[in-house]
C-alpha positions as CSV (number, residue, x, y, z in Angstrom):
1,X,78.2,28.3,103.3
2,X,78.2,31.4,101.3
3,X,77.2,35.0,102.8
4,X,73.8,34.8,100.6
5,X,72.1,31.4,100.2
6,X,69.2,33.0,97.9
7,X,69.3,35.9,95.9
8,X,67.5,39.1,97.5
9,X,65.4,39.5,94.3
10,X,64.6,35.3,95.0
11,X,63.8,35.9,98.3
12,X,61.6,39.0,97.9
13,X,59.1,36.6,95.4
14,X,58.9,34.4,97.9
15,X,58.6,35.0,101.3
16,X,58.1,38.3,101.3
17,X,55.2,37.4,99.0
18,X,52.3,37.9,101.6
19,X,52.4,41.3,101.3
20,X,48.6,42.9,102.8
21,X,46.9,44.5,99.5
22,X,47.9,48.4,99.6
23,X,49.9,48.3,102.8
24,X,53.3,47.7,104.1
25,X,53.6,44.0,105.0
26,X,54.6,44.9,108.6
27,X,53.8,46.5,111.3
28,X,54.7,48.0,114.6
29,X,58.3,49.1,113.6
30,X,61.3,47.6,116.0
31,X,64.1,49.1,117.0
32,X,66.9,48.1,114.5
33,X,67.5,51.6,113.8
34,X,66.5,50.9,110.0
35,X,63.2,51.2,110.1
36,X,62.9,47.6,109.9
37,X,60.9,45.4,112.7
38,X,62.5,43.3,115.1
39,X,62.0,40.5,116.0
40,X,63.5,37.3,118.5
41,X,64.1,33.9,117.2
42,X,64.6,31.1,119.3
43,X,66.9,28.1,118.7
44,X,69.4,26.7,121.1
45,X,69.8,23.8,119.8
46,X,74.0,23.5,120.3
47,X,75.4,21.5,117.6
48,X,73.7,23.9,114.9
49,X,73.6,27.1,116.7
50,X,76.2,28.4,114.1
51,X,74.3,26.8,111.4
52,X,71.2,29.0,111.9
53,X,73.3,32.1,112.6
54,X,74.2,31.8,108.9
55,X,70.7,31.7,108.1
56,X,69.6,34.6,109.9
57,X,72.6,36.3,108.5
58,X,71.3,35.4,104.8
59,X,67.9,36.5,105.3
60,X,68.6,39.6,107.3
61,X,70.9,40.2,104.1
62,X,68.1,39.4,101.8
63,X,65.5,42.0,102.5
64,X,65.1,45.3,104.2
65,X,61.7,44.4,106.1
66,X,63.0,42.5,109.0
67,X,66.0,42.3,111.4
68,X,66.1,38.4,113.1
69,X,68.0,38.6,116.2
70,X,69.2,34.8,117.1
71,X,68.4,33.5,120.5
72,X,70.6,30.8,121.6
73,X,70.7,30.6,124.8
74,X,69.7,28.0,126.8
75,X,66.8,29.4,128.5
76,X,62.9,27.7,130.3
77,X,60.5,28.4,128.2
78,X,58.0,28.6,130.9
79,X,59.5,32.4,132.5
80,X,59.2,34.3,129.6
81,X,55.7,33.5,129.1
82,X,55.0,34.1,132.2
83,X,56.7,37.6,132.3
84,X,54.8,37.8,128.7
85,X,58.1,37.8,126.9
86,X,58.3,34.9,124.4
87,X,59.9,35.2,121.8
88,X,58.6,36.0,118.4
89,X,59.3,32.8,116.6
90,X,61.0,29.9,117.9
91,X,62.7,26.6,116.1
92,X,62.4,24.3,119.0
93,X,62.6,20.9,120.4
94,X,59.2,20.1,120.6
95,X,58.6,18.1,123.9
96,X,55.8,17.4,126.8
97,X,57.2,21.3,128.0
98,X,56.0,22.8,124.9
99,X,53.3,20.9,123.9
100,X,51.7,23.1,127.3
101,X,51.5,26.1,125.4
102,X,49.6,24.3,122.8
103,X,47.1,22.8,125.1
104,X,47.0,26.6,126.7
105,X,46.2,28.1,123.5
106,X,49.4,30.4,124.2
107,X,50.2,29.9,120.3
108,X,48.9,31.3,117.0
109,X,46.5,29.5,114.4
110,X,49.1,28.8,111.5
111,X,46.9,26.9,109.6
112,X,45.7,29.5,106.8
113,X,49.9,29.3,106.0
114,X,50.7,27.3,102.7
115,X,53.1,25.8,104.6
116,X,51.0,23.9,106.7
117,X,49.3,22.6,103.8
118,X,52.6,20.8,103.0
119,X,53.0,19.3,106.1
120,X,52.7,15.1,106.1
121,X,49.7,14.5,108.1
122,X,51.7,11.7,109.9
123,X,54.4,13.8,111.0
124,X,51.5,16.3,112.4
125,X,49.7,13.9,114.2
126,X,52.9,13.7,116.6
127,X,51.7,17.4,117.6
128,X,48.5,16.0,118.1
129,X,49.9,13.0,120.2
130,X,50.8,15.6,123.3
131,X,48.1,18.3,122.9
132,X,45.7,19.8,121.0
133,X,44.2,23.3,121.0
134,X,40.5,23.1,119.4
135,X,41.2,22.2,115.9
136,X,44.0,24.5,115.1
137,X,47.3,24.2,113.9
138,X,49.5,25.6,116.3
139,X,52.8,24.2,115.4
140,X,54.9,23.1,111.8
141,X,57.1,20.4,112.5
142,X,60.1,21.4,111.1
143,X,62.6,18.2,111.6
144,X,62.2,15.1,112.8
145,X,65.0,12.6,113.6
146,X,64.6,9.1,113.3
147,X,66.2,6.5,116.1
148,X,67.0,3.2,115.6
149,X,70.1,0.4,116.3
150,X,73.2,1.6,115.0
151,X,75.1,-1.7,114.0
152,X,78.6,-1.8,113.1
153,X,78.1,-3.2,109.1
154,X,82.0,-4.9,109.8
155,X,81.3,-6.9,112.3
156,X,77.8,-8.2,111.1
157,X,79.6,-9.1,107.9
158,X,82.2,-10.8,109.7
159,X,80.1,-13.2,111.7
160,X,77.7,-13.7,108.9
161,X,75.2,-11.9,110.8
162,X,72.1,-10.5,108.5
163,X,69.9,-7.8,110.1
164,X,67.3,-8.6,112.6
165,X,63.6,-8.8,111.7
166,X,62.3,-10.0,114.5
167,X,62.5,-10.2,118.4
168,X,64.4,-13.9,118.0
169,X,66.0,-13.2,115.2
170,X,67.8,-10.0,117.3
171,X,68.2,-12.2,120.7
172,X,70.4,-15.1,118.0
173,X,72.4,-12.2,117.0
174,X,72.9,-11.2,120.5
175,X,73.9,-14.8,121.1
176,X,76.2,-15.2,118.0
177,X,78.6,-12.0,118.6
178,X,78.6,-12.7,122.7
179,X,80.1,-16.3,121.1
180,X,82.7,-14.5,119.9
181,X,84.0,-12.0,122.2
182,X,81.7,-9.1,120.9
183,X,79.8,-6.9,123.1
184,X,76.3,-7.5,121.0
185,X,74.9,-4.2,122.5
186,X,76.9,-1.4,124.7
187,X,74.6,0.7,127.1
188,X,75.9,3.5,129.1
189,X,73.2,3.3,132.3
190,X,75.3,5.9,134.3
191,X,73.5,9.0,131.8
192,X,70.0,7.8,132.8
193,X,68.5,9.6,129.0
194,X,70.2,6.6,127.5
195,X,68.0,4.0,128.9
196,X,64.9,6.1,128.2
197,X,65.3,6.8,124.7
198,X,67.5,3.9,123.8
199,X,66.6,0.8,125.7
200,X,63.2,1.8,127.5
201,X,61.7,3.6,124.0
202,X,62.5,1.1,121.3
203,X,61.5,-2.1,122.9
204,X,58.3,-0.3,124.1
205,X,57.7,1.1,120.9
206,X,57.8,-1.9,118.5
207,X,55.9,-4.0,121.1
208,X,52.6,-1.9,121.7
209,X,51.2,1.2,121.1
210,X,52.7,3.9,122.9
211,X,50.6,6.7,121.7
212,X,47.3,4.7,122.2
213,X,48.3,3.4,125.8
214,X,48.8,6.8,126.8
215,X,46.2,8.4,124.9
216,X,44.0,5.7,127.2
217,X,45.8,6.7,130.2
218,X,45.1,10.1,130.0
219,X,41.3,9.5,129.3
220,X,41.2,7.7,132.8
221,X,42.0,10.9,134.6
222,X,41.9,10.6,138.5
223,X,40.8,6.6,138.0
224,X,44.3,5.7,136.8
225,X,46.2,3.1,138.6
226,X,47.5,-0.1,138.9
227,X,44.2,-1.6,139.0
228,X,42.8,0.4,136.0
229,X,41.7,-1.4,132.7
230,X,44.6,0.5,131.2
231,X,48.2,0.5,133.5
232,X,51.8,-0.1,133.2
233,X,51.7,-3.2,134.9
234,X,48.8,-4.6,132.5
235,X,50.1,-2.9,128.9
236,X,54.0,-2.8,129.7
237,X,54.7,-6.1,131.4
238,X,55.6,-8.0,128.0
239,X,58.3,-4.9,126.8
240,X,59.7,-4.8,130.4
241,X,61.0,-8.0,130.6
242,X,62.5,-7.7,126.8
243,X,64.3,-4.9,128.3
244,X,65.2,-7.0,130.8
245,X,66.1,-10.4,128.5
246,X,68.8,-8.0,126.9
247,X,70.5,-6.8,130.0
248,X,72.2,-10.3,129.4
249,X,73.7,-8.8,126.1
250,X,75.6,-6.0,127.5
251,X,78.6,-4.8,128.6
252,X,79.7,-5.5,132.5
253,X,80.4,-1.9,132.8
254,X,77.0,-0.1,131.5
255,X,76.6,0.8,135.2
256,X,79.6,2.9,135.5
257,X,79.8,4.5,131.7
258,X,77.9,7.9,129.7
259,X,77.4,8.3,126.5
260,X,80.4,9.6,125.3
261,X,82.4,6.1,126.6
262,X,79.4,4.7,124.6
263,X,80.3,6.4,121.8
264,X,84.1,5.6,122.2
265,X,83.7,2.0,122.8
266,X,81.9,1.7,119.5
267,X,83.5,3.5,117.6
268,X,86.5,1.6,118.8
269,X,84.5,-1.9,117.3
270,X,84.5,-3.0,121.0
271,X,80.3,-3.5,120.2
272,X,78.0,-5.0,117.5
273,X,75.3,-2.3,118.4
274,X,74.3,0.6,119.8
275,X,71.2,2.2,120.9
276,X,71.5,5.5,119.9
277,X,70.2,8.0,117.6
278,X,71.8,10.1,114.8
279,X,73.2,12.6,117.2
280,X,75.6,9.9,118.2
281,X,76.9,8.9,114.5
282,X,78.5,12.3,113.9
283,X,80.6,11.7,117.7
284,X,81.7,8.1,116.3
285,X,82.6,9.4,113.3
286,X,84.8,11.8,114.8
287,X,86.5,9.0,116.9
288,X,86.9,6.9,114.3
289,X,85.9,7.9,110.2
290,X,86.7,5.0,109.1
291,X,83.9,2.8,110.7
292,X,81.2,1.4,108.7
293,X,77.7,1.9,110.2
294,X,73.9,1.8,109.7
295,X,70.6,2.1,111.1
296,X,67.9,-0.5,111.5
297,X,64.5,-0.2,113.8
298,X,65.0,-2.6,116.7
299,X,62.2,-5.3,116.3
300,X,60.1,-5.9,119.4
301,X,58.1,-8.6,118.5
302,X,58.0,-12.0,116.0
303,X,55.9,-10.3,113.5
304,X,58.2,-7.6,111.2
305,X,54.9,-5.3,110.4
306,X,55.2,-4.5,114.1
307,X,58.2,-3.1,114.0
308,X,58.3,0.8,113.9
309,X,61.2,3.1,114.7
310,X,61.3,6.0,117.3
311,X,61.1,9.5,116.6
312,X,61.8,13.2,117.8
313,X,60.3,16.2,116.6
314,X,63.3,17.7,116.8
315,X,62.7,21.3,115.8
316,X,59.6,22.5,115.0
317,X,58.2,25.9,114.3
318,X,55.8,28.2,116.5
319,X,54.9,31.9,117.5
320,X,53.1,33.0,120.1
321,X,50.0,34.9,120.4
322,X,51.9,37.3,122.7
323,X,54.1,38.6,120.4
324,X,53.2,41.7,118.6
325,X,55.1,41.2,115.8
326,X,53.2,38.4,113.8
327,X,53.6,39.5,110.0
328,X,57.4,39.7,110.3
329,X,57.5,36.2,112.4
330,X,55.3,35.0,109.5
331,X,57.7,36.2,106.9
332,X,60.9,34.1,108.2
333,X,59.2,31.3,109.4
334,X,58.5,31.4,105.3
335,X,62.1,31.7,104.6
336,X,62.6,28.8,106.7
337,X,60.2,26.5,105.6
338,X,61.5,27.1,101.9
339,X,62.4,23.2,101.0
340,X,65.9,24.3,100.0
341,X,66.3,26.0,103.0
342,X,64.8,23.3,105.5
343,X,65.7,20.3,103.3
344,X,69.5,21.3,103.7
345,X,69.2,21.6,106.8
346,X,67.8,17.9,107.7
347,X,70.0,16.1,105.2
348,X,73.2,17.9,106.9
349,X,71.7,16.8,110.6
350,X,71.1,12.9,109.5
351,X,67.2,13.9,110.1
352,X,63.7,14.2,107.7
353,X,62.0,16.9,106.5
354,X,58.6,17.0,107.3
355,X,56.9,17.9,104.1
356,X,54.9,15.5,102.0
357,X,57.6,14.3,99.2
358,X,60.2,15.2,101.4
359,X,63.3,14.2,100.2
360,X,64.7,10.7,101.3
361,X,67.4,9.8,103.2
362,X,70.8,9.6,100.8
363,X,73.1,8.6,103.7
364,X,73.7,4.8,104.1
365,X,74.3,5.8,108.1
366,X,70.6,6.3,108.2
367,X,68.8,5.1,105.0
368,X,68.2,2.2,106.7
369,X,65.5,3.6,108.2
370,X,63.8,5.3,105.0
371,X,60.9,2.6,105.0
372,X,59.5,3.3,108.3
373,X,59.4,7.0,107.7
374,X,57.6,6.6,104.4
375,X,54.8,4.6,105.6
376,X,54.4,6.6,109.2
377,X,55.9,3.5,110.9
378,X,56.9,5.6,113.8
379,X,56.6,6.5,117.5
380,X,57.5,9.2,119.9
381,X,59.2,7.6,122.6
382,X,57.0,6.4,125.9
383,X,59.6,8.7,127.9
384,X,58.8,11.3,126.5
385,X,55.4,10.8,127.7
386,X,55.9,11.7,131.7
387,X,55.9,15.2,133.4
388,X,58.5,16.3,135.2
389,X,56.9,14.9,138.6
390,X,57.1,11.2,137.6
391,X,61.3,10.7,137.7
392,X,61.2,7.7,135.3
393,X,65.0,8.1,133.9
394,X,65.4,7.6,138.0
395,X,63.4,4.7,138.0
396,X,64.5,3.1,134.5
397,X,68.3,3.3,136.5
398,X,67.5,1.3,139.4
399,X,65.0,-1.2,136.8
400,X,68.2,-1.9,134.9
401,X,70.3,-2.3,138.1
402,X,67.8,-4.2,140.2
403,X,66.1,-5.9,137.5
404,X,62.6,-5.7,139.4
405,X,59.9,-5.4,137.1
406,X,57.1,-5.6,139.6
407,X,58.6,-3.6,141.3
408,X,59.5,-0.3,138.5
409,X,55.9,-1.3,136.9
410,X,54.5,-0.5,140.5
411,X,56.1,2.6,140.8
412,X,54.9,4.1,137.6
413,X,51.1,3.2,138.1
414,X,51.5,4.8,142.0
415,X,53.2,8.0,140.3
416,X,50.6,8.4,137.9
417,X,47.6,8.1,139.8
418,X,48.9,10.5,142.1
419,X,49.8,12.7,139.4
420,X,46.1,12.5,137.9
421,X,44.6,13.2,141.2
422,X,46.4,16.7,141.4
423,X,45.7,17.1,138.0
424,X,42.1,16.5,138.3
């Protein structure tokens, strides 16, 4: 990357742009020692912590208004807003944990920024999807990945094996690559995340609707259980034993291996597929360049509208009302939201912009996936649903090792309704 992705002169047209009519854009100087202001940026996100440090750089370069410092450590959100020491932007995973300040109305209104206005409504409604503050716009989605079934394209040729549409059409492949001595899916059960996001999230998420089962849940309040009109047992039976039906379709060791033996063994072409996100095709690549892979969403059920694909908001953009410092926040979250600036970004991560037009995915690794995020075919994952009380990655381990449905169904219906008593 070069020291200056835009020209100062560029930069100062643009972001800086919002200038108040006869007064300095900022105010409340820091303490940068150059008269500029201050301010803290939050993003920990390891594998592109060095990637925004060159941003930072570049706009700190680019102007003489405001000094970014780069957070990247891996800090809880929830101390420093206690102590009432946020930071001044952040570039975060947006999660359950954050979506709490939201429904706090700890964040500012960004919804008079231009930038909003280019935001896909689909991609916002995920905000929406964990919390809402009154009818303000308290986040800008920034990236979002998309998960699917990473299949090794080699070994689908091989065995004559097309894509799967539907839920029988992925069970025959199953049954076609375990014929010939081919792992049809590798799981790694020991890192319980894996289950929840890959196994748990994708059959879930083609087979119902996560976001309206939970959105149903929630309205229940303290009558939730496993008697309500809306329950795990009742709305997650069906996708359970799915999970379940493919358990006979992976390898003897899932028990006993993590993610990175995942991403060995397929990178190795000791598996047909892989239920993992885009995180993991930069690891196999590593292992192995020369594998040839792409993307498809897993199907859940017999009808191929159904299918949708799972995704993260994996950064997204907030400031919070707490900090002092809200003009100079403004100004780089513009620099950021610049589409050469964020659509870089997402096409060297294997993720989307959020924008509407956003440019489409180029890589073959992932294009596979393009359809769904044009026409909002997408979830957020029913794991990332629970709070921290409910231990469901706990629970998903001992469903995939026991194989009690009844049983993990149960479990999650008892949790809940205790949970929305206290909550009451």
């Amino acid at each position: 990357m070069s020291q200056r992705l835009f020209p100062r002169r560029t930069f100062l047209l643009g972001s800086l742009a919002g200038a108040t009519a006869g007064g300095a854009l900022l105010a409340g100087r820091g303490s940068s020692g150059d008269g500029r202001t201050t301010i803290r940026f939050l993003q920990n996100k390891p594998e592109v912590v060095t990637y925004f440090d060159a941003l930072v750089a570049d706009f700190n370069a680019s102007q003489s208004e405001v000094h970014v410092v780069h957070d990247s450590t891996p800090t809880a959100l929830v101390p420093q807003f206690v102590r009432g020491t946020p930071p001044d932007l952040a570039c975060y995973n947006y999660n359950l944990e954050a979506s709490r300040f939201v429904a706090r109305g700890a964040l500012s209104n960004l919804g008079g920024l231009a930038d909003a206005r280019r935001i896909d409504p689909g991609v916002q409604d995920l905000v929406a999807q964990y919390a809402q503050y009154k009818s303000q716009t308290s986040v800008l989605p920034y990236s979002i990945t998309a998960a699917g079934v990473i299949y090794n394209k080699d070994v689908f040729e091989k065995f004559g094996v097309s894509v799967p549409r539907t839920w029988s059409e992925l069970l025959a492949a199953c049954r076609t690559f375990k014929s010939k001595g081919i792992v049809p899916v590798v799981q790694t059960f020991k890192d319980t995340w894996t289950i929840s996001q890959g196994l748990f999230d994708y059959v879930s998420g083609s087979a119902l609707d996560v976001a309206g089962f939970f959105s149903r849940l929630q309205a229940l309040g303290p009558d939730a259980g496993p008697n309500a009109e809306v329950s795990f047992s009742k709305d997650f039976g069906d996708a359970v034993e799915k999970m379940l039906a493919l358990l006979a379709y992976t390898n003897r060791d899932a028990p006993s291996r993590n993610y990175a033996d995942g991403n060995v063994a397929f990178a190795r072409g000791d598996a047909a597929m892989y239920l993992q996100g885009p995180w993991a095709i930069g690891e196999i690549a590593k292992i192995n360049p020369k594998v040839r892979v792409g993307t498809f969403a897993m199907p859940g059920t017999e009808n191929p509208d159904d299918t949708k694909v799972r995704v993260n908001l994996d950064l997204a953009l907030w400031i919070p009302n707490a900090s002092s410092k809200q003009d100079a926040a403004r100004a780089f979250l513009r620099y950021l939201m610049r589409p050469d600036v964020m659509d870089t970004y997402n096409a060297k991560n294997l993720a989307w912009s959020t924008t509407k037009n956003a440019p489409k995915a180029k890589d073959e690794r992932v294009s596979g996936l393009q359809p769904y995020v044009d026409a909002a075919r997408f979830y957020q994952g029913a794991g990332t649903y629970f709070p921290g009380g409910i231990p469901v990655l706990n629970y998903l381990q001992e469903l995939v090792l026991s194989r009690n449905a009844k049983a993990f169904l149960t479990q999650l219906d008892d949790d809940w309704a205790r949970y929305a008593q206290r909550n009451a």
